[in-house]
N, C-alpha and C positions, 0 to 999 in steps of 0.2 A: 665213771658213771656220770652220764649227761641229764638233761633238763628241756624242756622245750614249754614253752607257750603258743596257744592258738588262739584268733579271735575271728569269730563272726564274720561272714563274709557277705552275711547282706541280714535286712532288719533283725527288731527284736531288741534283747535286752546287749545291754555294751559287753556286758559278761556274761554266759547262760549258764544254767546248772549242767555245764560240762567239764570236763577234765583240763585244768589249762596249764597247769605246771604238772609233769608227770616226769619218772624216773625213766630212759629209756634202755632198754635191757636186750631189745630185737629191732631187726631191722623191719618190720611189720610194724613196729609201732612210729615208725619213724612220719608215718602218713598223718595230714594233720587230722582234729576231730570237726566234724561240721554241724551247727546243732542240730540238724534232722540225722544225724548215723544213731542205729539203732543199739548201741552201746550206751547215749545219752541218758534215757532211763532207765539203765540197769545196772548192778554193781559190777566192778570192774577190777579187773586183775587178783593179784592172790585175798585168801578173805585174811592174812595175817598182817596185810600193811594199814598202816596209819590211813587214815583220810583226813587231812584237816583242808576245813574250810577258810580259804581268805580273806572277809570281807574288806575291801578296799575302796576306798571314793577313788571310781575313773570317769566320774560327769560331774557336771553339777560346779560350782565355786572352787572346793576341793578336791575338784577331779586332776589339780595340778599337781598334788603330790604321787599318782597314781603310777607314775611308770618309774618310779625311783622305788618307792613300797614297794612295787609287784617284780623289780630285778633284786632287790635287797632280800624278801624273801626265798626267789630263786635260787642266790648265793646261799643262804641258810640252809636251803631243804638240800641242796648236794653237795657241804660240807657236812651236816648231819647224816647223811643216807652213807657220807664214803666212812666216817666212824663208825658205822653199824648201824645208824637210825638211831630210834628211841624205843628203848628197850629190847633191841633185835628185832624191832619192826620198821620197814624201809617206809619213807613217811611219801606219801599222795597227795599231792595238795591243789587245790581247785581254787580260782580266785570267781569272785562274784562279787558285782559291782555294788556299794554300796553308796552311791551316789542317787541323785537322784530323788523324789517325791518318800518321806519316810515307809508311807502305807505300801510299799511298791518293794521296797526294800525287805517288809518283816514279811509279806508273801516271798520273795527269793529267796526269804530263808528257810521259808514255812515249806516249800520247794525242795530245795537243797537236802535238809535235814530229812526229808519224804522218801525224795528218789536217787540221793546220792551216798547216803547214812552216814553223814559224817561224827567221827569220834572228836572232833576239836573244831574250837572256831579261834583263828587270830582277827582280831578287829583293829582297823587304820580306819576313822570315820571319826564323824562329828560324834559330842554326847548325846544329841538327839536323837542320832541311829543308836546309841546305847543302850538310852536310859527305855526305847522301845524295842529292839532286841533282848536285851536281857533276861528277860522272864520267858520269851519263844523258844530260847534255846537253854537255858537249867531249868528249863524243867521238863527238860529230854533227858537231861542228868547230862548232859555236855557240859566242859569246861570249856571256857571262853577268856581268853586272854585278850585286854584292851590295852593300847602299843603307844599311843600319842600322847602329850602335853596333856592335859585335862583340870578341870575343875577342884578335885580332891575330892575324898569323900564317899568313895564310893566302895558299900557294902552289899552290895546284895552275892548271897549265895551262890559261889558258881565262877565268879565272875572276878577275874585278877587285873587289877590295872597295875601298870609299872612306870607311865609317864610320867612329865616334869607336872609338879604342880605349885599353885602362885606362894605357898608359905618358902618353899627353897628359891623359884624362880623371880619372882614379880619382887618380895619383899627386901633382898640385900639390892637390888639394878635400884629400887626407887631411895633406898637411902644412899648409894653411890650417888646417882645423881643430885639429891637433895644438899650433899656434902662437896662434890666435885665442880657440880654444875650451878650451885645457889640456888636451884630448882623448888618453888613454892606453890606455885600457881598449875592448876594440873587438870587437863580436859578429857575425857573419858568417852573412847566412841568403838562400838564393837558390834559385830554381827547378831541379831534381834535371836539366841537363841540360848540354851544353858550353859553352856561352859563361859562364855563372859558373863551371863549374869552373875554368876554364882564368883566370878574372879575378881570381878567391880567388887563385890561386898568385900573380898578380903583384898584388898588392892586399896579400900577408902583408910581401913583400918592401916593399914602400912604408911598410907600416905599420913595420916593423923601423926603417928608417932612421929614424923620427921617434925613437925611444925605447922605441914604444908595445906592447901586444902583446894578441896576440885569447886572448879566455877563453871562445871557444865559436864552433862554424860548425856548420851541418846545412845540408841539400837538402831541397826540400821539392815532392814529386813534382806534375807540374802539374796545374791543376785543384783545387788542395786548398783548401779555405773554411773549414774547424775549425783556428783557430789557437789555441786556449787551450792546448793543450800545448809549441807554440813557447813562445808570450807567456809561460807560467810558469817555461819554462828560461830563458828572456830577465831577466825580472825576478830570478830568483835568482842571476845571472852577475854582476848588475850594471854592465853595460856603461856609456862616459861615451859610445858613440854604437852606433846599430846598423846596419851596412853593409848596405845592402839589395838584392839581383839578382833581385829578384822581376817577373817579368812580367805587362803589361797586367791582367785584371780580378784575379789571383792576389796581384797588388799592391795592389791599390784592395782589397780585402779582406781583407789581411792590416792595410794601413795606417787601416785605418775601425778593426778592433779593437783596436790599437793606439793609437791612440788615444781610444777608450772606453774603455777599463783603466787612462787615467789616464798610462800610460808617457811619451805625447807631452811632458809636461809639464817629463818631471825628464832623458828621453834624449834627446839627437840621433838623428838619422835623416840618410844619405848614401846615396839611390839611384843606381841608375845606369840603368837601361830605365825614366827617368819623364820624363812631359811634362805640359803641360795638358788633354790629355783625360784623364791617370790622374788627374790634381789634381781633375778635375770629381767625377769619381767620388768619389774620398776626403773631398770637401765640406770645407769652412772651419775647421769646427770640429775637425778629426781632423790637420790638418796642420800642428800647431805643430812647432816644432823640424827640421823639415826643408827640406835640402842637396839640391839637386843641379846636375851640370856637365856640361855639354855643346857642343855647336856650334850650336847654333839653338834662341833663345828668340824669341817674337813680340815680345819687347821689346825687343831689342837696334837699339838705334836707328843706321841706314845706310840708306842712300839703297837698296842694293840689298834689304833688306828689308822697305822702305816702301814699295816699285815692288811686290816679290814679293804681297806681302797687300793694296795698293789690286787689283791684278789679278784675286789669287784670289775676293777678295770682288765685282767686278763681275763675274766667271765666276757666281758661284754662289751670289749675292746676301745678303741678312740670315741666311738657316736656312744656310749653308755648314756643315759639318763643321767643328769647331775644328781650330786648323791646332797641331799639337804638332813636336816635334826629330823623330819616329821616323817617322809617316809623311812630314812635309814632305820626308824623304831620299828618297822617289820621283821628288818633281822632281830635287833633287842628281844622281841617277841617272842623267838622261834631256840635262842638263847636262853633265854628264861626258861621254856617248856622243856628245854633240855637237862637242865641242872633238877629240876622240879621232880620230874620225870625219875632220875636219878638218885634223888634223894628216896623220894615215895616209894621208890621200886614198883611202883602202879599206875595205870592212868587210870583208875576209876578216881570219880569224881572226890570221894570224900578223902584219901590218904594224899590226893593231888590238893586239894584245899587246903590241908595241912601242912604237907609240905612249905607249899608258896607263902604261905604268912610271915614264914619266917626265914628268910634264903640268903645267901651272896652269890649274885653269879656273874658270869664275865662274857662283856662284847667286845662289839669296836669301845664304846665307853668306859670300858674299863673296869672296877669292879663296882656294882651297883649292888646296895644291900637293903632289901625287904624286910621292915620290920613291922610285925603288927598289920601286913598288907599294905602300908605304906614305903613307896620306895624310894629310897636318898641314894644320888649319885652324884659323882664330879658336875659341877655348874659352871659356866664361864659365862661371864660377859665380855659382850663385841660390840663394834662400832661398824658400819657402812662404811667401805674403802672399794670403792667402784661397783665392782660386781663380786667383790667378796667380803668378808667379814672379817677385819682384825681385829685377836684377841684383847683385848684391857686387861681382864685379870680374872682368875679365878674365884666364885663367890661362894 
């Protein structure tokens, strides 16, 4: 059972509300979809399969995570459809870009959910597409699974988050370093939008316990490439490390000038939104002194992460999309929905609610346990070693 994706072959949205990941079962479907085929707005194939929705950042700052999420989920949906699907229903899945101006986003979804009817949304996207999706789609009575790193905290009805957040991640990496590194002095600079903010506050309190104390934070609105004015209030703070919430290329561009100014050399650096595809970006030479901790390195050696990446790689061969922590949370995602699924014996909204509150289930990461809607998984912390990430130690 195969998979295919389509994209647009001339304007319009990056992703349209068309079919872009589909099961293929006939050689008629083998043709790709173009958004004027008259299938576009009407539903498609048997009325018993799944339709989940993908939203995914593929523009925008975090449009760099975009093609690792939208192959990481492809691997999902046709290892789930050769087990049988999700609950005997062979699962559909359409990706829609979730990059891009927010108000632009909650209409593609407003769209989507209209003319495509989908039963599920998995979200890869900032919290700002979140925390303004979220009410458009539960209260269609769709469940919506959110896949990424995030802020914590999040309740609203409908809506399952499963990523790393700053109590597991941010808080043992700042007292490793407070202990390892004699790290005191601490400068705080992240993208102008909610998931840093909201990560600064529990990030001051982590840093307090060590001893240590911040001598500087700004936001820094997205999209911004002029960092000399950061990097000179940086240098004159003097920080012994600088906490970084920067996203996808807003990262990679802040952290290339950073270290061409030389800072690399004498500061630490502790991101938190970075993987190996921001590390490609940033190149070898710009990434000394940097920290980061998460739930998914390609290095972490386990049986369940050495199955995940021989697979993904004979899916999608030598040229694959590097496989990083933020989009591999796509599969996590579709994982999740699966055990969930399983459990509930339902996808309506309210016994899938229930379920997920309280779960264990199992990825490339290994066994990740939801409690109370909050989810604990294996953490590592790593250090920049070229263009890859070695492990320090488990947190």
């Amino acid at each position: 059972m195969g998979s295919t994706i389509n994209f647009p072959t001339r304007g319009g949205l990056a992703f349209p509300p068309s079919l872009l990941l589909r099961n293929l079962s006939s050689a008629a479907d083998e043709r790709a979809l173009l958004p004027d085929d008259d299938v576009f707005f009407r539903r498609r194939g048997a009325s018993n399969k799944l339709r989940i929705g993908g939203f995914i950042c593929c523009s925008g700052s975090p449009g760099v995570w975009g093609p690792c999420a939208t192959a990481s989920a492809q691997l999902a949906v046709a290892e789930i459809n050769k087990r049988g699907g999700i609950l005997g229903r062979e699962i559909e899945m359409a990706i829609y870009d979730a990059g891009g101006p927010t108000e632009e986003v909650v209409e593609r979804a407003e769209q989507a959910i209209a003319f495509d009817e989908l039963d599920l949304v998995v979200g890869l996207h900032t919290s700002a597409v979140r925390v303004a999706l979220r009410h458009v789609i539960t209260r269609h009575r769709i469940p919506y699974i959110y896949t990424p790193v995030y802020e914590g905290g999040e309740r609203t009805p409908g809506v399952m988050a499963i990523g790393e957040t700053p109590r597991w991640q941010s808080r043992p990496s700042i007292h490793w370093l407070a202990e390892a590194k004699k790290a005191a002095r601490w400068y705080l600079i992240g993208s102008d939008y909610v998931w840093p903010w909201q990560s600064h506050r529990a990030v001051k309190r982590y840093i307090k316990e060590t001893g240590g104390h911040v001598v500087g934070e700004e936001f820094v609105p997205l999209g911004e490439d002029d960092h000399e004015p950061h990097l000179a209030r940086i240098r004159a703070a003097k920080p012994d490390v600088v906490l970084i919430s920067l996203i996808g290329t807003d990262s990679i561009t802040f952290n290339r000038a950073f270290g061409e100014c030389g800072l690399g050399a004498t500061t630490l650096r502790l991101a938190g939104a970075m993987d190996e595809t921001v590390l490609l970006g940033i190149g070898a030479d710009n990434s000394e002194n940097m920290f980061c901790a998460s739930g998914y390195f390609p290095a972490v050696g386990s049986r369940a992460n050495d199955d995940f990446q021989s697979r993904y790689s004979a899916m999608f061969g030598p040229n694959a999309p590097p496989i990083g922590s933020l989009g591999q949370s796509s599969y996590e995602g579709l994982r999740f929905l699966e055990a969930v699924a399983a459990k509930a014996g339902s996808l309506a909204m309210g016994p899938m609610l229930a379920a997920g509150r309280n779960i264990v289930y199992s990825g490339a990461r290994g066994p990740v346990t939801v409690r109370n809607g909050h989810a604990k998984m294996p953490m590592y912390l790593a250090a920049a070693d070229g263009l890859d990430f070695r492990l320090i130690k488990p947190i």
